[in-house]
C-alpha positions as CSV (number, residue, x, y, z in Angstrom):
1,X,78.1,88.4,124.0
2,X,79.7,91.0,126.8
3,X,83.0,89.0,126.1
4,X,83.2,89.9,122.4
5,X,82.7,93.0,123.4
6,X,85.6,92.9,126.3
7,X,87.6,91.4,123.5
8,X,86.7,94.0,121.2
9,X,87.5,96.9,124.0
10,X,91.0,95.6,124.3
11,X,91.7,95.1,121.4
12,X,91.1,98.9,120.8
13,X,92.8,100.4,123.8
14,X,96.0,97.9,122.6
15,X,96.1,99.5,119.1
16,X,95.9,103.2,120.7
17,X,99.0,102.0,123.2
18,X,100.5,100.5,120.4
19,X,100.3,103.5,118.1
20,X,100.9,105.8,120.9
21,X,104.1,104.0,121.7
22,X,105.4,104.2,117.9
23,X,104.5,108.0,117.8
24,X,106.3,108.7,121.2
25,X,109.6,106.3,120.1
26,X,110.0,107.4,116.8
27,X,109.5,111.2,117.4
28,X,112.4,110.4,120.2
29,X,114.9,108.8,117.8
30,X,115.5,111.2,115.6
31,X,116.1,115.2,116.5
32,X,114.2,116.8,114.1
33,X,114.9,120.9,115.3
34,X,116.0,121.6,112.1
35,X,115.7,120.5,108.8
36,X,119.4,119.9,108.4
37,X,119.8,117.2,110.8
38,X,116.2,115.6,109.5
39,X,117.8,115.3,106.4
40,X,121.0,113.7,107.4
41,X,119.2,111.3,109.0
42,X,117.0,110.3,106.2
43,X,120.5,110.3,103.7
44,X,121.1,106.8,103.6
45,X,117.4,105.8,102.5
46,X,118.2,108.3,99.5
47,X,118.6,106.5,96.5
48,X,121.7,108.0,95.2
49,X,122.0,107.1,91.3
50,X,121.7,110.3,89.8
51,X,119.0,109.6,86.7
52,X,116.5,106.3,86.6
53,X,117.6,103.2,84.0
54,X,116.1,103.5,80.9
55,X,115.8,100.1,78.8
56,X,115.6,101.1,75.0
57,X,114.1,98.0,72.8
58,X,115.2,98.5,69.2
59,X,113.0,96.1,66.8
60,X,110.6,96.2,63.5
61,X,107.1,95.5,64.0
62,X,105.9,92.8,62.2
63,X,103.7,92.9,59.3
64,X,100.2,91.4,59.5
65,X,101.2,88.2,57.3
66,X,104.1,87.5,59.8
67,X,102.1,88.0,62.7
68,X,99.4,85.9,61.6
69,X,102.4,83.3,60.6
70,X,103.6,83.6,64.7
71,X,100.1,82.7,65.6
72,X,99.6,80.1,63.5
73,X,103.0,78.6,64.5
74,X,101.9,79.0,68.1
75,X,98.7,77.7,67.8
76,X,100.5,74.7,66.4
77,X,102.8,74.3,69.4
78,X,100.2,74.4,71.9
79,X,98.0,71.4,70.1
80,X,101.3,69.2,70.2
């Protein structure tokens, strides 16, 4: 049982290195002083297309007989 709980122990003082080590390396990497260069450095994961794609689907809703004629074709398509 004092093994799981080594296991467990280590395990937690490895994530805290591990997190420590990602807080101290990434806060090193970029030079955040100002909100200029922060900025620059975060351009190229900008998207850069000006507006999002908009799909437009132009078509008449079927009436209840023609719907009820898809399903029945359907219906017949899956016994076969």
């Amino acid at each position: 049982m004092k093994v799981l709980k080594n296991f467990e122990a280590l395990f937690i003082v490895v994530l805290g290195l591990a997190c420590a080590a990602n807080f101290a390396l990434d806060s090193t990497a970029v030079d955040e002083s100002t909100p200029a260069n922060a900025a620059a450095a975060l351009a190229p994961m900008i998207a850069t297309t000006p507006g999002m794609q908009v799909v437009v689907v132009s078509a008449k809703r079927l009436s209840a007989a023609e719907k009820a004629a898809s399903l029945e074709e359907e219906r017949k398509a899956r016994k076969i």
